[in-house]
N, C-alpha and C positions, 0 to 999 in steps of 0.2 A: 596650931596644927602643923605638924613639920609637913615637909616638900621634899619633892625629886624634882630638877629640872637638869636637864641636858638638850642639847642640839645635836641634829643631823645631818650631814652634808649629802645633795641629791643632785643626781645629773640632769634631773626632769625639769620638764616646765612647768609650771603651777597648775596648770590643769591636768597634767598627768597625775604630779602629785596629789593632789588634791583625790582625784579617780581610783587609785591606787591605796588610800586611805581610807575611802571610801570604806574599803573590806579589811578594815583594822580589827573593827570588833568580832568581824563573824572570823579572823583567824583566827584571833583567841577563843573563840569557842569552840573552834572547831579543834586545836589543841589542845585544850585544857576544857572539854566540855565535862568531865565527872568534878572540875572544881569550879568552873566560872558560873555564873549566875547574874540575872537582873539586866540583862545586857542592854544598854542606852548611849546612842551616837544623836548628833546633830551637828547641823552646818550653820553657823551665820557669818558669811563672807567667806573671808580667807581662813577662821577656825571652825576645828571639829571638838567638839563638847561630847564627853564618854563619860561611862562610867559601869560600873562593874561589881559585884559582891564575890568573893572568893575565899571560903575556908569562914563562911558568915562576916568577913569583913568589907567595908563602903572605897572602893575607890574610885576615884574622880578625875578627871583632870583637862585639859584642854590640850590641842597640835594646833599652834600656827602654822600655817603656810607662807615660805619665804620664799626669794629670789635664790635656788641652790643650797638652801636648807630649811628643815625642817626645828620649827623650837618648842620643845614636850615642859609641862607641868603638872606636876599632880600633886593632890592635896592627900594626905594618910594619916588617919585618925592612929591616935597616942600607942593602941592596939597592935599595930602593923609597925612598929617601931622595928622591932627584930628581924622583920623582915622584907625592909628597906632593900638592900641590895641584891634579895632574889627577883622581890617587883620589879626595879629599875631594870635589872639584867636581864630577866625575859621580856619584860615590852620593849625597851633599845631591840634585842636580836629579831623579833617580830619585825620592826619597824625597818631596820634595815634589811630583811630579805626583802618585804614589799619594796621600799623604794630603790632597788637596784637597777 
């Protein structure tokens, strides 16, 4: 299953970040609500576990929570191949207004 991973750098402390991620998924729907779908977030500890259907496709993925950064994963079924770099491109821009 290919990946997207990137890092974030944040000024926050962990529990801002953390607070502030919180409302990762509902920005995305609230952006993108005529294409996002299935919306699902959870916490255990320092990660948040999401995931999401868009244009009928499964994305997935996890945010650790660091010391002044944030580090993204997601998993993207063979489908979603082509559109690798819009994924990654608007969840990073998402990611970085919230953590500013």
């Amino acid at each position: 299953m290919p990946k997207i991973n990137f890092e974030i750098p944040h000024p926050l402390s962990n529990e801002d970040a953390k607070d502030r991620l919180q409302r990762f998924v509902e920005s995305l729907e609230s952006k993108f609500q005529d294409n996002v779908s299935d919306l699902q977030q959870s916490w255990e500890g320092d990660r948040l576990d999401f995931g999401f259907k868009t244009y009928g496709i499964k994305i997935a993925g996890n945010i650790n929570v660091e010391d002044s950064r944030i580090a993204v994963d997601i998993d993207l079924p063979i489908s979603a191949m082509m559109f690798k770099g819009k994924i990654e491109s608007e969840i990073r821009k998402q990611l970085e207004r919230l953590l500013k």
